[in-house]
Structures are given as C-alpha cells and as structure tokens.
SESE-381646 format. One record per residue (C-alpha): residue number from 1; x, y, z. Coordinates in steps of 0.5 Angstrom, whole numbers. Layout:
! residues N
{NUM, {X, Y, Z}}
...
END
This chain:
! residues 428
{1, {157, 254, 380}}
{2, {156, 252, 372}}
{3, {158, 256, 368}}
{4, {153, 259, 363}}
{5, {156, 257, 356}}
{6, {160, 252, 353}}
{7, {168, 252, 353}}
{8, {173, 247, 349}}
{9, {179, 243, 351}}
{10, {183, 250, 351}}
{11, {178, 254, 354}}
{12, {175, 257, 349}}
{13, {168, 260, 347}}
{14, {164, 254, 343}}
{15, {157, 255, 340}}
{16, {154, 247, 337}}
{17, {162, 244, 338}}
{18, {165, 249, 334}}
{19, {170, 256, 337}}
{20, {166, 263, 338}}
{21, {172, 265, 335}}
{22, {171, 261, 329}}
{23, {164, 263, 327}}
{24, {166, 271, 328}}
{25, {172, 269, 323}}
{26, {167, 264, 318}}
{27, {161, 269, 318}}
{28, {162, 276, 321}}
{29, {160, 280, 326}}
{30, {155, 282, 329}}
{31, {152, 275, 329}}
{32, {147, 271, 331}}
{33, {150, 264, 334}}
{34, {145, 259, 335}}
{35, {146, 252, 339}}
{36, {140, 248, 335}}
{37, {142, 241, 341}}
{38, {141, 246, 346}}
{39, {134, 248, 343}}
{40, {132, 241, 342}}
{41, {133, 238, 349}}
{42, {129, 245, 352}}
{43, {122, 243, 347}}
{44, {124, 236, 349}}
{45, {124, 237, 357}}
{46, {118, 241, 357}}
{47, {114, 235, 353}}
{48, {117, 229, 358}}
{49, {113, 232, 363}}
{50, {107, 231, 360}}
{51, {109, 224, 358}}
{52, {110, 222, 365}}
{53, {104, 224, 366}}
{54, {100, 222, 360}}
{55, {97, 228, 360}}
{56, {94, 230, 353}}
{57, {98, 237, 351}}
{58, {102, 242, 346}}
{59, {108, 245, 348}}
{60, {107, 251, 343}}
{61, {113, 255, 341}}
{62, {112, 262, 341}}
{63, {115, 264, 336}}
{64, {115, 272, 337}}
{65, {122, 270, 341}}
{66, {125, 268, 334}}
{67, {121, 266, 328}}
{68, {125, 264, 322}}
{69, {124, 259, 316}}
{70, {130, 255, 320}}
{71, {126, 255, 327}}
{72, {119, 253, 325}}
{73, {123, 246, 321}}
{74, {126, 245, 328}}
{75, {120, 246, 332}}
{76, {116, 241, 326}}
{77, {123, 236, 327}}
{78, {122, 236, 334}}
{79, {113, 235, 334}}
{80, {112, 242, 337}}
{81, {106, 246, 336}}
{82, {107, 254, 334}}
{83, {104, 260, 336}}
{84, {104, 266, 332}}
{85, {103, 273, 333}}
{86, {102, 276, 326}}
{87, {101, 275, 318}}
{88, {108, 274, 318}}
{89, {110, 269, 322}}
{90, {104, 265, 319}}
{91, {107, 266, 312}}
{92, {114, 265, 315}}
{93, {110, 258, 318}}
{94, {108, 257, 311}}
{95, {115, 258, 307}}
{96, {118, 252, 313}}
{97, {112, 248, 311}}
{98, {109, 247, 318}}
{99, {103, 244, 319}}
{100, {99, 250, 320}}
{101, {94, 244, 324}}
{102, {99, 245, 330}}
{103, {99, 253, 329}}
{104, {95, 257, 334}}
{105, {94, 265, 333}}
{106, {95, 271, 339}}
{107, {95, 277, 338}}
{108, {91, 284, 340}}
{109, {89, 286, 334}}
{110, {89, 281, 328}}
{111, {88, 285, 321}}
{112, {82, 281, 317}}
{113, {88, 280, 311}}
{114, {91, 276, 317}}
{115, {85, 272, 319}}
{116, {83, 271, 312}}
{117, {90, 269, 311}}
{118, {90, 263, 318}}
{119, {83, 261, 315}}
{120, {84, 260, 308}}
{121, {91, 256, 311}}
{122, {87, 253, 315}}
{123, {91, 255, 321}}
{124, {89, 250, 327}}
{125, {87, 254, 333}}
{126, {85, 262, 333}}
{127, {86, 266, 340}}
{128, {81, 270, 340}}
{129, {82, 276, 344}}
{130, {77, 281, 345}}
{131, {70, 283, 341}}
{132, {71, 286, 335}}
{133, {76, 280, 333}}
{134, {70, 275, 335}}
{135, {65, 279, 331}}
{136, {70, 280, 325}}
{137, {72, 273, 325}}
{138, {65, 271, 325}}
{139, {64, 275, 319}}
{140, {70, 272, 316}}
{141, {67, 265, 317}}
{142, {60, 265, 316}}
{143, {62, 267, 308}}
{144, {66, 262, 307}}
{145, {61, 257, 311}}
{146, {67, 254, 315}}
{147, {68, 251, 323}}
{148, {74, 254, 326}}
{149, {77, 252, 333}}
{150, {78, 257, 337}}
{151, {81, 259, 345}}
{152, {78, 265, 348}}
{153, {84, 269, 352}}
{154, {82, 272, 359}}
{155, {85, 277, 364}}
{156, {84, 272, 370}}
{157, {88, 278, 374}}
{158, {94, 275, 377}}
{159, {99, 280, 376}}
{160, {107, 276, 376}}
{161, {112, 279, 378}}
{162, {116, 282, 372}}
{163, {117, 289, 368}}
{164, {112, 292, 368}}
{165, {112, 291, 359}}
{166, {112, 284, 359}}
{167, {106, 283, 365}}
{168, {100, 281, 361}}
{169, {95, 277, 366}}
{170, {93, 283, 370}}
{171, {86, 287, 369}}
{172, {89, 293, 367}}
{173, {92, 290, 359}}
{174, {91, 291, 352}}
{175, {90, 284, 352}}
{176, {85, 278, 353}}
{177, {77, 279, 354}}
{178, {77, 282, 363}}
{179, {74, 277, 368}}
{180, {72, 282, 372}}
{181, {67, 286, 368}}
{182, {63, 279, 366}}
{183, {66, 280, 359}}
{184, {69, 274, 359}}
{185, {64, 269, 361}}
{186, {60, 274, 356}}
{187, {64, 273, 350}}
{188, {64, 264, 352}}
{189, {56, 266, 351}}
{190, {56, 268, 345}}
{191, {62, 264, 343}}
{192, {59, 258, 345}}
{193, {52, 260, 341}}
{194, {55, 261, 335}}
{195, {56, 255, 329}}
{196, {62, 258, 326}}
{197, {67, 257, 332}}
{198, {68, 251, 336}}
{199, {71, 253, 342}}
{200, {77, 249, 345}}
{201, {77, 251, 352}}
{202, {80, 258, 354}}
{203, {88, 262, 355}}
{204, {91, 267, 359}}
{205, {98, 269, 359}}
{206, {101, 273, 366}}
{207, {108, 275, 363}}
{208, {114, 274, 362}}
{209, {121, 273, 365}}
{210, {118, 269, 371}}
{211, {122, 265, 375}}
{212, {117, 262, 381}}
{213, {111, 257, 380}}
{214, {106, 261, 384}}
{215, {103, 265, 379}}
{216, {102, 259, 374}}
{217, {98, 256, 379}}
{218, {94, 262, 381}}
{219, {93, 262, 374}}
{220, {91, 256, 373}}
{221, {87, 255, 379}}
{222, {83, 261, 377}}
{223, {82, 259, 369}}
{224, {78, 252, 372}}
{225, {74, 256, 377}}
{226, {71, 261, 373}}
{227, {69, 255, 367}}
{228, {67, 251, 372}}
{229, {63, 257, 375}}
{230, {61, 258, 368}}
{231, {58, 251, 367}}
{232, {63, 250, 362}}
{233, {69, 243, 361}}
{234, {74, 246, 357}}
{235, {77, 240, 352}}
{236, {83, 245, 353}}
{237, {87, 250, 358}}
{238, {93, 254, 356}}
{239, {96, 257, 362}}
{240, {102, 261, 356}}
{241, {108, 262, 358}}
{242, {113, 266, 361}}
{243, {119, 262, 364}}
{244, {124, 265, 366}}
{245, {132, 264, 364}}
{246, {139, 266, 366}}
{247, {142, 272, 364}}
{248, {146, 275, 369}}
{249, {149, 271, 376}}
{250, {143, 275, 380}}
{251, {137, 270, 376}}
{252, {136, 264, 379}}
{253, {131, 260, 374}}
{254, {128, 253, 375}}
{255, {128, 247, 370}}
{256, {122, 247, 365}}
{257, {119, 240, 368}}
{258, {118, 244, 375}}
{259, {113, 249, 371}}
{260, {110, 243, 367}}
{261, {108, 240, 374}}
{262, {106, 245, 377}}
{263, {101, 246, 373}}
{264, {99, 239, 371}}
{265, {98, 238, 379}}
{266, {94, 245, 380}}
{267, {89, 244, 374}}
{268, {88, 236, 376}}
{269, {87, 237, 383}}
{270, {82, 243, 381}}
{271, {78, 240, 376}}
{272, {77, 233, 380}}
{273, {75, 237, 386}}
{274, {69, 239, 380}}
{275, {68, 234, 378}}
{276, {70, 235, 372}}
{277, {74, 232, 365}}
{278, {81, 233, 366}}
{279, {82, 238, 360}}
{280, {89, 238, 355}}
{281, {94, 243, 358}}
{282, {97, 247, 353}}
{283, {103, 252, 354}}
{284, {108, 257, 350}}
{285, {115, 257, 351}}
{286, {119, 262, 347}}
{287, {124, 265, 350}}
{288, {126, 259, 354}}
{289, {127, 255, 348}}
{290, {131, 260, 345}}
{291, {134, 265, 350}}
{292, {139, 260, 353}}
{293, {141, 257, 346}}
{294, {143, 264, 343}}
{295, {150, 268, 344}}
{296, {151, 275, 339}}
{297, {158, 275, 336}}
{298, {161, 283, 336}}
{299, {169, 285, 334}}
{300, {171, 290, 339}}
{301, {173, 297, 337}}
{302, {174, 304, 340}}
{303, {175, 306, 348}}
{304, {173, 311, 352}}
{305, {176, 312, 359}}
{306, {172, 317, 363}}
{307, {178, 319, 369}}
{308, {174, 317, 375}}
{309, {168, 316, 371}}
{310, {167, 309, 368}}
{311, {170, 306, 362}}
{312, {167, 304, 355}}
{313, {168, 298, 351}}
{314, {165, 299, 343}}
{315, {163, 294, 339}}
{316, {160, 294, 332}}
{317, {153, 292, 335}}
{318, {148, 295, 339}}
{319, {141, 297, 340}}
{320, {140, 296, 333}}
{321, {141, 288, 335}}
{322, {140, 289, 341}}
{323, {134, 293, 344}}
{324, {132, 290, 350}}
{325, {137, 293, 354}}
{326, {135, 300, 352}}
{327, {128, 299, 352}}
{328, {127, 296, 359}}
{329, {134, 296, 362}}
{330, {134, 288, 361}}
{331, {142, 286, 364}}
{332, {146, 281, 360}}
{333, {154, 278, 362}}
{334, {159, 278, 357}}
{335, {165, 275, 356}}
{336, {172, 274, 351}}
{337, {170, 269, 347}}
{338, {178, 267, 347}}
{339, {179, 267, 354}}
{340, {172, 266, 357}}
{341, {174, 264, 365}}
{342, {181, 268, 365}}
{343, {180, 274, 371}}
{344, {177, 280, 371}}
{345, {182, 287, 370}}
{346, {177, 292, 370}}
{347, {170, 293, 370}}
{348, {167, 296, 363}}
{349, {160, 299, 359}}
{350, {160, 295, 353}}
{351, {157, 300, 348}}
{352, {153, 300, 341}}
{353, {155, 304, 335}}
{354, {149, 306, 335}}
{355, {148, 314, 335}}
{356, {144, 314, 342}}
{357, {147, 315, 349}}
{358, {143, 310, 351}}
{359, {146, 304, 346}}
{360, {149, 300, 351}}
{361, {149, 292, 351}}
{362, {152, 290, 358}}
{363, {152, 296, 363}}
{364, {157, 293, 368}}
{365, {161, 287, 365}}
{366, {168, 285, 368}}
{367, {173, 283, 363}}
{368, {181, 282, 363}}
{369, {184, 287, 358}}
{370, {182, 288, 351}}
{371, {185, 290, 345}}
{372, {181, 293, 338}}
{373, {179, 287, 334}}
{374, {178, 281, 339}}
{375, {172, 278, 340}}
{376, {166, 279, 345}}
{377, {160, 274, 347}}
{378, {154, 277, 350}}
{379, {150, 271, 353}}
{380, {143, 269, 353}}
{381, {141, 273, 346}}
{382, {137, 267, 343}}
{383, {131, 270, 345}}
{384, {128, 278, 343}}
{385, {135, 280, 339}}
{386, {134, 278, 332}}
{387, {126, 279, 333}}
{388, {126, 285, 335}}
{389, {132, 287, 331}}
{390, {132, 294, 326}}
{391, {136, 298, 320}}
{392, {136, 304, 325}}
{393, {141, 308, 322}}
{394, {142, 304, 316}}
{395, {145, 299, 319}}
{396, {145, 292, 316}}
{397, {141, 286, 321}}
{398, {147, 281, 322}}
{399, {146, 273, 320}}
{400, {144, 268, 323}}
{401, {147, 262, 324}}
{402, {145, 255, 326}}
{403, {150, 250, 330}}
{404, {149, 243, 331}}
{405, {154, 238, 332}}
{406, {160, 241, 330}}
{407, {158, 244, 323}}
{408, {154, 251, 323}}
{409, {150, 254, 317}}
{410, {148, 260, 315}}
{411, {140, 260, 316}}
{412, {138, 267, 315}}
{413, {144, 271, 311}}
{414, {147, 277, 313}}
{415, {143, 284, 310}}
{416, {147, 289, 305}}
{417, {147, 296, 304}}
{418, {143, 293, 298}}
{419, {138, 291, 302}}
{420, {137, 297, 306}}
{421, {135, 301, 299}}
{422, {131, 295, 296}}
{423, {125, 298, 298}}
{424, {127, 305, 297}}
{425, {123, 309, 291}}
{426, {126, 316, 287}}
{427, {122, 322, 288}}
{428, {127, 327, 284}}
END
C-alpha cells in the first residue's frame, strides 16, 4: 500500500519538496505545512470531469475548511469559485481580490451587516436558506433597487453516513428550507414572484467525510424530482460537497472524478427522463482539496508512562490547533518526520498541552522511539485545523506555510503573546 505522504532519497518526511524537518527548524512549531501542488491538482481533477463531459459547471472551494488571503489566490490562479460562510471569509475574498462574481454564500443565519456586505461587493450568488433570510434579503435588495442571484438550499432528507455533527441532508437540521413540510417548494414560489431575486436553481449539502456515491446520487435524483414536480427547470443544481479523505489506514476514499461522475450521470439520466434542459452542476469541495495536502509540525516534549496502562507522548500543540479529535473523536496517524517508515517500538497517545484530559491528537499511534525535541508529523490536517483553531489558554495560533516546488513561504505568520492582548482593554 502507498504511503499517504511524501519521503525524499533519504526517507525523509517532505512537504512541496522540502524536508519536514527543515520547515519545523525554518519556521517553528507547531506549524501548519501545506503542499499548494497537491492543492492544485485536487481542484484540477475535479474540473477534468466536467470537461470531458462538456458539462456547464463550478467547482466551489468551500473555504470553511481553510480561508486565508494566500488560499482564495490559488483558488482564483486555478479558476475556481468559492464558497463562503461569514462576512469574514467574504472580507478575507476581498483582501485576495477574488472575484466576488465567483463567490456563492451559505450559511444559516447571515446578519444583515453580512448581506449588506455581499450585495454591496456584489458577491455573485447567495444560498438562501430559510424564510427570514429570504424576507431580509428582499428587504435589503428592494432599497437598493437591485437583482441578486440566488439558490435555494433544501433538506431533501437523505441522511449520509457520517457523524452526527457533519450530517446536514436530513430532515431533522438547522439548515435549508425542509421538503417535506412543503416549505421548500413554498419558499421557490415566493421567490420566483419576487423581481429582487433571480433564482438560479437549488442546493443541498448531505454532510461530510463520505466515501460512497450512494448519497450524492439520492440527492441528486431527489433535487430533480422535486423541480420537476414543481414545474421548475433550474439553470443550476448544486448537490455541495462532503467528499470523503484518508486520515487513517481504516478510510478508503474514492478519486474525486468518481463523485463528479456519479453526479453528472444521475442529473443527466433524470433530467432528460423529464424532458427537461440539462442544468449546470455546481458542487463544493472543502476538505478534500485541502485536507490531504496539509500536515502540522510539533516538537516532542514531556512523557508519561502509565505501568499497565498506556504511554503519553507530548507535544507542543494540541487542541488549540487541533479541535477535531476532542470535539468528535476525528482519528489521525502520525509519524517522525525524520524516520517516517522506520518499524514501530511502541504503541503511544500523542497529547496536547493543553490543560484538558481531553487534549489528545492521535489516540493510538505506533512509533519507533522518541526523544524530547524530535519532530512529529500528524497527517491530513489541511482541512478544519487552522480554521477552527483558538487562543485557549492564551496560546499563540501557529503559521501557516505554503510549499510548492521546493521553496516555502510563510502565508499567515505565527501570532505573539502580543497578539493575544491587542484587543485587551485596562479596567483598573
């Protein structure tokens, strides 16, 4: 079996052709460590399909998994729409001179300061995703007597198979406007009537972390029966993402053109079974553009043998740039950067610093011996680490760095305890 990462003529660790080892001593740890040709050719195989198919489309990074300046440029360089989810991803979209026409915006509950802020950068395309969005939008739009494109996201009820915290597609969810209780098609009515809204076609999003086609193809069937049911041809279907990655020897993914396929084939087969004009298929890749690509870099510290028990390994990380594996139990592997394939001695649970019991990175990782100050690689973290990362106990978030072709550049710096006070105010 392929390993998942990327070793040099002396079995080294590298990230973008350039030692692991060498990007801790560079720039620190903990450190985020991106491969950017990884990240391209992923946007890439997901676009081929299309284009072998002459399939009008948008492959729509969606950028909740990792939105930095540095990350919207090579998603522009590569021709790839975004998708954003706050007003700070559509400032960070600005500041990387995106353009905001390849721009669509999810989200459950957008503020009015948000959607002032998409209409007035005329942001391409807003998800729209329950009634008082759609009535405060209008509102927004009427007084500035503009158009603004728009999909409808639906709960089509198609459940994937996932944790329960990254299934979206179901009945039961806090997103989208549900099918069954009519308020879907209710919602298309009323959009449809109204002159402010140009409505593009419709969204669903059935989670996260899904390595079968089964559920993109019962989504997708279902969004085309329920337009067709409601005498309506989308110029647009977008069946979202949640293509599953490889964390762990356990996930089996699938490529990327498998997905594509299967969902081109299923809204094609369906929408001329109806009769009806082959719509452009949208879809949003996050995490399996970025996940694979990014490693984080720590420096092993303390030890703790517990006779019987188990045996801790720290590092100078943790939860603070890492939640996943304390907020849903989310398995990683790691290895030493400096002797990746080297044969396991032991069988360790890589911990944060973190002052939580529940700080943990890896929570069974087999390892040859380790010393304090060697370097340890957790795969796989380009998606959901830097994002979701914190200042929980006042630790700085780590840098980012950017690889590509041997040479690395620091894309978001390292924060310093001066950081952490800047917003701080005297009250004595």
């Amino acid at each position: 079996m392929t390993t998942p990462y990327e070793t040099n003529a002396a079995g080294h660790l590298t990230v973008g052709g350039v030692e692991a080892n060498e990007l801790a001593a560079r720039f620190g740890t903990p450190l985020y460590a991106y491969d950017v040709s990884a990240m391209r050719q992923q946007m890439r195989d997901f676009k081929r399909v299309f284009t072998e198919r002459q399939v009008d489309y948008a492959v729509s990074y969606a950028s909740k998994a990792f939105a930095t300046v540095a990350m919207y440029e090579v998603a522009a360089q590569e021709g790839m729409h975004i998708d954003v989810v706050s007003g700070g991803e559509t400032y960070t979209a600005l500041e990387a001179n995106f353009p905001m026409s390849d721009v669509s915006f999810n989200g459950n509950n957008k503020s009015e300061e948000e959607l002032v802020m998409a209409i007035e950068n005329n942001l391409g395309t807003i998800i729209v995703d329950n009634f008082f969005e759609l009535h405060l939008l209008h509102d927004l739009l009427a007084e500035r007597d503009r158009v603004q494109n728009i999909l409808l996201r639906i709960t089509p009820g198609v459940e994937a198979h996932t944790h329960d915290y990254i299934s979206t597609g179901q009945t039961d969810s806090k997103f989208g406007f549900d099918v069954n209780s009519g308020q879907a098609q209710a919602a298309l009515q009323e959009a449809l009537a109204d002159p402010h809204f140009n409505v593009l076609g419709v969204h669903a999003h059935i989670g996260s972390q899904i390595f079968d086609v089964t559920g993109f193809q019962m989504a997708a069937t279902k969004l085309v029966d329920l337009v067709h049911e409601w005498g309506f041809n989308p110029k647009v279907i977008n069946t979202g993402g949640g293509f599953g990655i490889r964390y762990t020897e356990d996930d089996e993914p699938i490529p990327a053109s498998d997905f594509v396929a299967a969902i081109i084939d299923t809204i094609a087969e369906k929408t001329t079974e109806y009769g009806m004009p082959m719509p452009a298929v949208w879809i949003e890749p996050g995490r399996s553009i970025v996940g694979p690509a990014g490693v984080s870099l720590y420096t092993i510290g303390s030890r703790k043998d517990v006779p019987g028990i188990r045996s801790y390994l720290a590092v100078d990380g943790g939860m603070g740039d890492n939640i996943r594996p304390a907020l849903y139990q989310a398995k990683y592997e790691a290895v030493l950067v400096n002797q990746p394939e080297a044969p396991a001695e032991e069988v360790v649970r890589v911990a944060g610093k973190y002052c939580e019991s529940g700080d943990v990175l890896v929570w069974e990782q087999a390892l040859p011996k380790t010393k304090v100050g060697d370097v340890l690689a957790v795969l796989a973290t380009g998606a959901y680490g830097y994002s979701m990362a914190s200042n929980y106990n006042r630790n700085p978030r780590p840098a980012v760095v950017f690889v590509e072709n041997g040479e690395a550049k620091v894309v978001v710096e390292r924060e310093s305890y001066q950081d952490i006070v800047r917003l701080d105010r005297h009250y004595l």
